[in-house]
C-alpha positions as CSV (number, residue, x, y, z in Angstrom):
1,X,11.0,50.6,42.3
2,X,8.9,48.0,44.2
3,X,6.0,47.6,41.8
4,X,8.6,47.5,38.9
5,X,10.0,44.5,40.8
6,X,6.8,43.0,41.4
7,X,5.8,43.0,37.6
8,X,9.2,41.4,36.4
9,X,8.6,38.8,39.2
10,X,4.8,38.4,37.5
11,X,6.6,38.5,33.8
12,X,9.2,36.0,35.5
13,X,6.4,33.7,36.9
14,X,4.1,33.8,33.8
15,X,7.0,32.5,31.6
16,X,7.8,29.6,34.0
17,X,3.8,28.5,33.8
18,X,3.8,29.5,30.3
19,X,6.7,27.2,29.5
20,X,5.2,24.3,31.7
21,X,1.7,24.5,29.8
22,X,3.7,24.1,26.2
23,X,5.4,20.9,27.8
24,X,2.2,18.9,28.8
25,X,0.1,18.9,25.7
26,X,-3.2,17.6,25.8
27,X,-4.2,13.7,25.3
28,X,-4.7,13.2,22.4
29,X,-2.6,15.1,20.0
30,X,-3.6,12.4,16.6
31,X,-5.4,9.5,16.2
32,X,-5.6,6.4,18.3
33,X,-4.9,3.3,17.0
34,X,-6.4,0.2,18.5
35,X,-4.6,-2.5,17.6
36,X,-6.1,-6.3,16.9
37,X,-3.7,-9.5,16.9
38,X,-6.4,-11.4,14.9
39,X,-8.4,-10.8,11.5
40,X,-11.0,-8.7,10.8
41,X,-14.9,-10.1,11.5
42,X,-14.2,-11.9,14.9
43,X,-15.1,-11.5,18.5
44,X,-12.1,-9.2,19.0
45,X,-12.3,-7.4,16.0
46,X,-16.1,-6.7,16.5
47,X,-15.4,-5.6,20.0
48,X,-12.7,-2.9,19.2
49,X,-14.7,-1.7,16.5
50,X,-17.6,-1.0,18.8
51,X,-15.6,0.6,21.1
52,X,-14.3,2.7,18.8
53,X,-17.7,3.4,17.3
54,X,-18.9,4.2,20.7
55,X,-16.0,6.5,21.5
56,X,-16.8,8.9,18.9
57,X,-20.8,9.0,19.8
58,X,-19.4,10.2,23.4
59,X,-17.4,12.4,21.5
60,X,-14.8,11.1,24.7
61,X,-11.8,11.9,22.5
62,X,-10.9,15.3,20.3
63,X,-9.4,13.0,17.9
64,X,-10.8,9.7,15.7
65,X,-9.9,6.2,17.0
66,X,-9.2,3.8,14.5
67,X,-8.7,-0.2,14.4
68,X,-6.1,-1.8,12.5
69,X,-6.0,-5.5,12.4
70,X,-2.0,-7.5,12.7
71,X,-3.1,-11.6,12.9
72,X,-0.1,-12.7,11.6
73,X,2.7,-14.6,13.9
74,X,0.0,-16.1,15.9
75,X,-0.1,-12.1,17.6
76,X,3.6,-12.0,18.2
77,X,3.6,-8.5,15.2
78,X,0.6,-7.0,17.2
79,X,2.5,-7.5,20.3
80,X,5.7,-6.6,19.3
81,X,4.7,-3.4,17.4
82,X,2.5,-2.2,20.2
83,X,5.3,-2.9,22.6
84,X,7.8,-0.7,20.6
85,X,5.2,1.9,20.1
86,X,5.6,5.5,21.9
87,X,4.1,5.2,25.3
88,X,2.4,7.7,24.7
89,X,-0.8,6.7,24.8
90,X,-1.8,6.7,20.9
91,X,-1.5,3.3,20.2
92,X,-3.5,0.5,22.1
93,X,-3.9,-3.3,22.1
94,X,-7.0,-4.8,22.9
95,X,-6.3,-8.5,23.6
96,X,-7.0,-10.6,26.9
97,X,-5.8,-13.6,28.8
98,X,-4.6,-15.6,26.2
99,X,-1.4,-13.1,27.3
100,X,-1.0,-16.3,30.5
101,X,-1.6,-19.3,28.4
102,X,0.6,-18.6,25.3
103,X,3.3,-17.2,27.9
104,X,3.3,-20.0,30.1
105,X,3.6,-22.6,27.3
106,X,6.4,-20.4,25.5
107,X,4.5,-19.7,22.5
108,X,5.0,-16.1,22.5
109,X,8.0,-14.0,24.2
110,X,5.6,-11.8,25.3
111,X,4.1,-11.0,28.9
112,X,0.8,-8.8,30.0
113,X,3.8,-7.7,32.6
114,X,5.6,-5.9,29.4
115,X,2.5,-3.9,28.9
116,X,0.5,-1.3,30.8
117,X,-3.2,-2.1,31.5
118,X,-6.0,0.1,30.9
119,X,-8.9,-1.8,31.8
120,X,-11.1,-4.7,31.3
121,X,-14.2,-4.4,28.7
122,X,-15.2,-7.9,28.4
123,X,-15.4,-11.2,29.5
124,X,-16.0,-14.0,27.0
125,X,-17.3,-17.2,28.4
126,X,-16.4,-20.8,27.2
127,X,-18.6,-23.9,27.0
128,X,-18.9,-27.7,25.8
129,X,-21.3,-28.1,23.1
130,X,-22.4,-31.3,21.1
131,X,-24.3,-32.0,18.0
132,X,-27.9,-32.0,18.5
133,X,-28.4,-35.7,18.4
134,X,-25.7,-36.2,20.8
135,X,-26.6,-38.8,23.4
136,X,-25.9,-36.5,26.5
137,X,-27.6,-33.7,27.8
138,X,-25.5,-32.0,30.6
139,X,-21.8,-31.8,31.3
140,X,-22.7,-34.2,34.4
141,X,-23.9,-37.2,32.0
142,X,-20.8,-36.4,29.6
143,X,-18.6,-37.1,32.5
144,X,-20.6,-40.2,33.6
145,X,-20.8,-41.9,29.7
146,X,-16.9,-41.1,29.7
147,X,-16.1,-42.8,32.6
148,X,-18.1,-46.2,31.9
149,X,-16.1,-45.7,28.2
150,X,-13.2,-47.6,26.7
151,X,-12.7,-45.2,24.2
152,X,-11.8,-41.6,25.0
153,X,-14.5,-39.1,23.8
154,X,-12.7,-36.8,21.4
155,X,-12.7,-33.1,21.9
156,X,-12.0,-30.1,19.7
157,X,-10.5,-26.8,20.2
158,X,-8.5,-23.9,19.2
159,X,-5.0,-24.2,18.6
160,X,-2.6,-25.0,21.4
161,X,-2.5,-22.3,24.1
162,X,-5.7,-20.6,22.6
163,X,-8.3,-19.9,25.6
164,X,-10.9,-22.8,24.2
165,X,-7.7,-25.2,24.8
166,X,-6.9,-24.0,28.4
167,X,-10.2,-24.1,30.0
168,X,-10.7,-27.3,28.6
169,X,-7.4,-28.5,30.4
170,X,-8.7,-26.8,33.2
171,X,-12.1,-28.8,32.9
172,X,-10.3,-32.5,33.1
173,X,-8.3,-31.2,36.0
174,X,-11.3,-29.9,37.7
175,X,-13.0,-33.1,37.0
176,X,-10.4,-35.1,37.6
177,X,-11.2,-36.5,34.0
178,X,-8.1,-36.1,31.7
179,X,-7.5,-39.8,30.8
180,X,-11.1,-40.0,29.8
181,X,-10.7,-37.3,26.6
182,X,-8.8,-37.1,23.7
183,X,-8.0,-33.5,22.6
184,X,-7.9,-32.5,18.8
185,X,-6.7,-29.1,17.6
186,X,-8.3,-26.5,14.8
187,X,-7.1,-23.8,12.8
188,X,-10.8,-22.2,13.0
189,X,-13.8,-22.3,14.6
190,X,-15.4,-23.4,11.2
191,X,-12.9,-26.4,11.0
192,X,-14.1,-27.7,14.2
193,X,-18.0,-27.0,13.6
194,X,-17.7,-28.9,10.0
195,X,-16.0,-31.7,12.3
196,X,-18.2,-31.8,15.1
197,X,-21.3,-32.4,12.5
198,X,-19.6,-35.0,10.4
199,X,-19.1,-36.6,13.5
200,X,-15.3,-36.6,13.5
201,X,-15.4,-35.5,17.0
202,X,-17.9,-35.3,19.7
203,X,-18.0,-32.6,21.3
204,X,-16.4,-28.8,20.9
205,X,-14.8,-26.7,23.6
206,X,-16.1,-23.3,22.4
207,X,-16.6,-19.4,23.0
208,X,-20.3,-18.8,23.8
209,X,-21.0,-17.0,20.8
210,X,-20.5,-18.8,18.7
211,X,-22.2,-21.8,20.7
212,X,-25.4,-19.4,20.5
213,X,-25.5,-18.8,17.2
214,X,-25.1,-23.2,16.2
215,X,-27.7,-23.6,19.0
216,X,-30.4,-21.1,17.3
217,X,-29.4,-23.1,14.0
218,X,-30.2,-26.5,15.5
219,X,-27.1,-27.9,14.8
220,X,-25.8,-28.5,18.7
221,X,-26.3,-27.9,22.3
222,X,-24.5,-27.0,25.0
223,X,-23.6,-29.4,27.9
224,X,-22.4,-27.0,29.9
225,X,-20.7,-23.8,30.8
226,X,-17.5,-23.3,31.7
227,X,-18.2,-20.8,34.7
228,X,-19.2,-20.5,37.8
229,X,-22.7,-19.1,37.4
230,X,-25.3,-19.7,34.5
231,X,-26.1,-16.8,31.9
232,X,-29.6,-14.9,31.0
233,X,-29.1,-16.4,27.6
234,X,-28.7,-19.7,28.5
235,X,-31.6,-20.6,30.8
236,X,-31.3,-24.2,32.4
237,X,-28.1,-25.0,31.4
238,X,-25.5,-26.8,33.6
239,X,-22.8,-25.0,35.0
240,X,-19.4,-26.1,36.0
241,X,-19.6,-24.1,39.6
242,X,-22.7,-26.1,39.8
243,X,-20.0,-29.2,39.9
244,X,-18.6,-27.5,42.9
245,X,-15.3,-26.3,40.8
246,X,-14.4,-22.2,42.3
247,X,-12.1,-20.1,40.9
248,X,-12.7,-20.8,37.2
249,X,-9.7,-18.7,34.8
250,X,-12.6,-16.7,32.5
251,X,-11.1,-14.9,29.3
252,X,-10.7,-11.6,30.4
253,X,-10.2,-9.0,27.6
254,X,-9.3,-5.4,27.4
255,X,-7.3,-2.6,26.3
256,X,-3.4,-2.2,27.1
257,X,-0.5,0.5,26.1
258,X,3.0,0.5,25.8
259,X,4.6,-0.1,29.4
260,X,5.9,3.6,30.5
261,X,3.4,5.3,29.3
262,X,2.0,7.9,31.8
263,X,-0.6,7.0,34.3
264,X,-2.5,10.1,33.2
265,X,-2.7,9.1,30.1
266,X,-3.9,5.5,31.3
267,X,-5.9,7.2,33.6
268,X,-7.9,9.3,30.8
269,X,-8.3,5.9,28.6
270,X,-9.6,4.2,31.2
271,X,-11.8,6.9,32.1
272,X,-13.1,7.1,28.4
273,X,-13.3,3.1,28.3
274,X,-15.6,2.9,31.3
275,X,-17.8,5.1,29.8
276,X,-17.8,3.2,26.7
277,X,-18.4,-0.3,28.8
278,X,-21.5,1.1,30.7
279,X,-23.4,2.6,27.8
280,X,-26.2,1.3,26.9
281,X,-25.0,0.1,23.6
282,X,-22.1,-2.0,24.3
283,X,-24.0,-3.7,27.1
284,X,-26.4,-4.6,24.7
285,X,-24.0,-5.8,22.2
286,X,-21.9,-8.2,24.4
287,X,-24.8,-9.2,25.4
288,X,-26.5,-10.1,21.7
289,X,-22.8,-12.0,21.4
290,X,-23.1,-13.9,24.4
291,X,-20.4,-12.4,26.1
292,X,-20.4,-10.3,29.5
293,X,-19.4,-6.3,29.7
294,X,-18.1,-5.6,32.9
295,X,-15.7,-2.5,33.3
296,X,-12.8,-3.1,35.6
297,X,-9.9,-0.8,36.3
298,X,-6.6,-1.5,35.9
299,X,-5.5,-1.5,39.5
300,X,-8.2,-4.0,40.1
301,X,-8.3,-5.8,36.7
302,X,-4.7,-6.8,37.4
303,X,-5.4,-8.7,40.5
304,X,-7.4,-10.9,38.3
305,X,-3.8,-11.9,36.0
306,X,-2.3,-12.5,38.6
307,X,-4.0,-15.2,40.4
308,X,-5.1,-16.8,36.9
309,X,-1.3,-17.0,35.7
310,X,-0.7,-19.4,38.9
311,X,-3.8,-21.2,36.8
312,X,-2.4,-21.4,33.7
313,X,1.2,-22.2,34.6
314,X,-0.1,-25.5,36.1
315,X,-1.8,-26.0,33.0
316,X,1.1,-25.2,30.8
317,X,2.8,-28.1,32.9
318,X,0.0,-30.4,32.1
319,X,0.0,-29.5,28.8
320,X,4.0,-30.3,28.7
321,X,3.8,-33.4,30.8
322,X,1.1,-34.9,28.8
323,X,2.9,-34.4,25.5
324,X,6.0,-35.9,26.3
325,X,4.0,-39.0,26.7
C-alpha cells in the first residue's frame, strides 16, 4: 500500500513538471525579425544585416534571423508595428537615440520608454566637415572666422530632429555660437554632399562614415569631431572635449523588443548580441565604417537615455524657441 502511494505521488509529480516544461517553450520557436525604420543600404541597414549574418556563424539561435526594412512615416510604421508586435521576443527593432530627439520635438508619438531594451551594439560618431579648399582647418578656427563674420556660415544637416541636426544644436550651445550659423536641412546625405561641393553651404554636420569615405575621395575634411575623445581613424584631428565641452549626447544604437516581453527572453538576446558585438568581425566592421562597437547591457545601456533625454529636451526647446523667431 505504501509504495503504491509513493508511485501515484511520482506519476502525480511527473505530470505537474511535465505540464510546466510544455508551457515554457524554448526561445526561439520561428524566425526573428529585425526590424529597420530606414531603407535598405545605410548605416543601420548594414549594421542589422551584419548582425544577423553574424548570428547564424555563432549558430547563437536554432532559428534564421532575418531583416526587413519599414522607412516610411519618418520610422513612425517601424515603431508602431514593433510596438504592437507579440512580446515575445521574435520581433526586434534596431534603432538608437534618435528615439530622444524626435520625442522631444513631437515628431514621433513614440518613446524608447514604450519599448524594452536589449542592448547597445554601436555608437556612431558625428563630425563637421568642409570642402577641401575650405579656408579653416580645425573646429577652433571655424569658430574664430565665424565670430569676426557678418554673415552666418551656413550649415547642413539631416532633417529636423535627425541626430546630425541635434548635435549640431548641441555644438552652438556648447560653443556658445548659435547666432553665428545658419542651419539648412537635407532629405539625404547626397543632397547635402552635392551642396557642400557647389558651395551652397560651407560646411556639413555629418556621421563619420560617411565623412571618411569624402575624406579618402579628396573632396572634404573634417574640422572636427563631435566627441569627447579623438578616433584611431582620424589621427590629429580636433575634438570637441578638446574644447573642454563633457558629456557630449553620442548616437547610441541597438536592438529593442516589444515592452512586456520577458526578461528571459531579453536576457537570451542580449546574451546572443554581446557575443555578436565582441567578435572579431563586427569589431572590424564598425570599425572599417568609422563607427565604434561597444556592447552595453540594457540595465546599463539605459542609464545612458536617461541622462541624454535631459540633453535633448533642452535642445528640443532651442530648436522651438529659435523657430518661432
Amino acid at each position: 500500500m505504501k509504495s503504491a502511494l509513493i508511485c501515484l505521488m511520482l506519476l502525480a509529480a511527473g505530470a505537474v513538471f511535465g505540464s510546466n516544461a510544455q508551457a515554457a517553450p524554448t526561445f526561439p520557436e520561428k524566425e526573428i525579425t529585425i526590424i529597420v525604420p530606414y531603407s535598405a543600404g545605410g548605416e543601420s541597414d548594414m549594421t542589422a544585416r551584419k548582425i544577423a549574418e553574424i548570428a547564424g556563424k555563432l549558430q547563437l539561435f536554432s532559428q534564421p534571423v532575418i531583416v526587413v526594412n519599414m522607412p516610411t512615416a519618418n520610422t513612425r510604421d517601424a515603431l508602431r508595428h514593433v510596438a504592437g508586435s507579440k512580446p515575445d521576443g521574435h520581433t526586434l527593432l534596431l534603432h538608437h537615440t534618435t528615439f530622444l530627439s524626435a520625442h522631444a520635438l513631437g515628431t514621433v508619438p513614440y518613446s524608447y520608454k514604450d519599448f524594452a531594451m536589449i542592448g547597445q551594439s554601436l555608437i556612431t560618431p558625428n563630425c563637421l566637415i568642409a570642402r577641401a579648399d575650405a579656408p579653416w582647418k580645425s573646429g577652433t578656427e571655424l569658430l574664430a572666422a565665424a565670430a569676426q563674420s557678418d554673415k552666418p556660415i551656413v550649415v547642413g544637416t539631416s532633417t529636423i530632429g535627425g541626430y546630425s541636426h541635434t548635435i549640431f544644436e548641441f555644438f552652438m550651445n556648447a560653443t556658445k555660437s548659435r547666432d553665428k550659423f545658419k542651419t539648412v536641412f537635407f532629405g539625404s546625405t547626397t543632397e547635402s554632399a552635392t551642396a557642400l561641393q557647389g558651395g551652397k553651404i560651407d560646411i556639413r554636420s555629418q556621421p563619420t562614415g560617411g565623412a571618411m569615405n569624402e575624406v579618402k575621395a579628396g573632396d572634404s575634411k573634417i574640422l572636427i569631431l563631435l566627441t569627447e575623445k579623438g578616433m584611431p581613424q582620424f589621427p590629429g584631428v580636433e575634438t570637441l572635449g578638446s574644447l573642454g565641452v563633457t558629456n557630449i549626447p553620442m548616437q547610441r544604437q541597438g536592438l529593442w523588443a516589444p515592452k512586456d516581453t520577458p526578461p528571459v527572453v531579453l536576457d537570451q538576446l542580449g546574451a546572443a548580441l554581446e557575443k555578436i558585438v565582441n567578435s572579431q568581425e563586427f569589431q572590424d566592421f564598425a570599425a572599417s565604417k568609422a563607427m565604434i562597437a561597444e556592447f552595453i547591457p540594457r540595465d546599463q545601456w539605459i542609464k545612458y537615455y536617461q541622462a541624454d533625454e535631459k540633453v535633448y529636451d533642452q535642445i528640443a526647446a532651442d530648436i522651438k524657441k529659435t523657430a518661432k523667431k
